[in-house]
C-alpha positions as semicolon CSV with decimal commas, in nm:
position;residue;x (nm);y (nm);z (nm)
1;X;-0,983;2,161;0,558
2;X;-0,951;1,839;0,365
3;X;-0,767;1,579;0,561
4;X;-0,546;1,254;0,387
5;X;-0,529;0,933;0,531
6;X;-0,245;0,670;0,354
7;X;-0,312;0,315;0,385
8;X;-0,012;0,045;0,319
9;X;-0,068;-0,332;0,217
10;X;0,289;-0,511;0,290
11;X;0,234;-0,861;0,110
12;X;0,463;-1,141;0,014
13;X;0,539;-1,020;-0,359
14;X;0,391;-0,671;-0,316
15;X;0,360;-0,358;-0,155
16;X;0,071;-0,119;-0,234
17;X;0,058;0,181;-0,073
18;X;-0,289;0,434;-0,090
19;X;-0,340;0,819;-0,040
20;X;-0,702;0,899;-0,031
21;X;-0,914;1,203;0,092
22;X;-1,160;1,233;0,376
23;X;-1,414;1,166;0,101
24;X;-1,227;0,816;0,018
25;X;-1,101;0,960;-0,311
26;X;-0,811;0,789;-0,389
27;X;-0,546;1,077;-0,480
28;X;-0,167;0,876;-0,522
29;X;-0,141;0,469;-0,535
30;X;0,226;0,319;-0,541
31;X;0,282;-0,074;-0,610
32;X;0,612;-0,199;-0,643
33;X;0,822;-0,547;-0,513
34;X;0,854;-0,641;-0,135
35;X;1,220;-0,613;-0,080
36;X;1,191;-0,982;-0,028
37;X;1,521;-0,980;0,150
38;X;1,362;-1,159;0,457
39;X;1,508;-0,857;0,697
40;X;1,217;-0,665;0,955
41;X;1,430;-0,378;0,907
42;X;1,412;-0,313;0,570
43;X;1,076;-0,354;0,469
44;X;0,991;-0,124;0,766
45;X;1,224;0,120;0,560
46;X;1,080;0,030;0,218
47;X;0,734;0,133;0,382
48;X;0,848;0,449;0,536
49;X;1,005;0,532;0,194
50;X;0,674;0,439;-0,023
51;X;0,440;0,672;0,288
52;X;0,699;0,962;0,169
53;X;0,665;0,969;-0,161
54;X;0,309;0,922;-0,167
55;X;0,277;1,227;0,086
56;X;0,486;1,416;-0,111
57;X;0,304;1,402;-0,487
């Protein structure tokens, strides 16, 4: 049974988000914009959202 791990970088400008296999091949990457809006909230959101779509590719 392989198993996944995702791994999610939140930085100032970006966030990069990582899918790889128990072998540390990388399967899915997503980068796209912080929402820079300054709210907890939402970039807990925006990093829920980007672990979902990786997941689901």
């Amino acid at each position: 049974m392989v198993r996944y791990a995702i791994g999610i970088d939140i930085g100032r400008t970006n966030l990069r988000a990582v899918m790889m296999d128990s072998r540390g091949k990388v399967i899915e990457s997503i980068k796209e914009p912080t929402n820079v809006s300054g709210d907890y909230d939402s970039v807990v959101k925006q990093s829920a959202s980007v672990a979902k779509r990786i997941s689901d590719n």
